[in-house]
N, C-alpha and C positions, 0 to 999 in steps of 0.2 A: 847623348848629345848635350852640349853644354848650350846654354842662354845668355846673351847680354841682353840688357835691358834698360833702355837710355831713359830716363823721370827727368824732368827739372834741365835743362839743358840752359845754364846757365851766361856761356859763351855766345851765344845766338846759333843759328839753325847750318850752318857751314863750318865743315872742317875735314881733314884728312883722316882716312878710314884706310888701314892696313887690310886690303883685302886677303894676299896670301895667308896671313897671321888666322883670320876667318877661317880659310879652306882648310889648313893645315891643320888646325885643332876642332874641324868641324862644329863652329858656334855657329847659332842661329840669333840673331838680330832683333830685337822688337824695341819698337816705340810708342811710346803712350802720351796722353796728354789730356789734361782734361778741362783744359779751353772750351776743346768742342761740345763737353757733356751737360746737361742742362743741372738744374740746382737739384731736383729730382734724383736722379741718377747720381752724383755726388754725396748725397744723404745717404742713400742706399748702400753705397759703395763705403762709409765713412761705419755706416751700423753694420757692414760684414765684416769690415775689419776690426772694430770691437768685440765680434764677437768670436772673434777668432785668434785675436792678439789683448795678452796683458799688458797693456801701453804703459802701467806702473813696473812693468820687469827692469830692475837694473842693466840688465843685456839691450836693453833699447834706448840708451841713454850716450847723447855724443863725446865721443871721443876729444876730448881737451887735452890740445896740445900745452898751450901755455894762455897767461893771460897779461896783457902787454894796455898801458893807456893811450889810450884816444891820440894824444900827439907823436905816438910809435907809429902810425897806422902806412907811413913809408916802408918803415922795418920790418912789419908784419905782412905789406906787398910782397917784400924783396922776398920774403923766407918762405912763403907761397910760389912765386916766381920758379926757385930755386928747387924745391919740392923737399924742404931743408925740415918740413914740420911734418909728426905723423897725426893725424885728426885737428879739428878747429881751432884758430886763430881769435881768441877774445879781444875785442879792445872796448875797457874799463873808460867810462864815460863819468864826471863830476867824485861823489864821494868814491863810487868803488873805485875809482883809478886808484884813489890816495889808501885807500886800505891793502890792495894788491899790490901796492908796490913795495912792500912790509913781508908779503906771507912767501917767497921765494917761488913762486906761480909765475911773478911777472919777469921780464925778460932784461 
């Protein structure tokens, strides 16, 4: 049985949920959140995950799509919007803008 697994729900707490797509490929749902968890329990959770993940591993490092300056951040809507980018959307803020706009990264 496969899992999805909602983290970070960015959009707020409402949206439209494909249930056939669910049944048909038998996914099991889970959501997590750790609002409710106390500072306790978050340390704990933070020291089992170091010690189970090399957080220096290049495999755990984001996906950069492009990087685009601060005054693109329309452009970098749209191309979000669009689902036009594969991984994150940089926007270069004072000197970096002006150095990425030089290295063929930016947009």
């Amino acid at each position: 049985m496969m899992q999805a697994i909602l983290v970070g729900r960015l959009g707020g707490g409402h949206g439209t949920l494909d249930l056939e797509m669910f049944s048909y490929r038998r996914l099991a749902l889970h959501g997590v959140t750790f609002r409710t968890r106390s500072t306790q329990d978050k340390i704990a959770l933070v020291a089992a995950l170091r010690a189970d993940v090399d957080l220096d591993s290049p495999v755990l490092r984001p996906l950069i799509d492009g990087i685009m300056p601060w005054t693109e951040a329309n452009a970098a809507q749209i191309l979000m919007r669009t689902n036009s980018s594969l991984g994150k959307i940089v926007l270069a803020v004072g000197d970096a803008a002006a150095e990425n706009s030089n290295t063929g990264n930016s947009y």
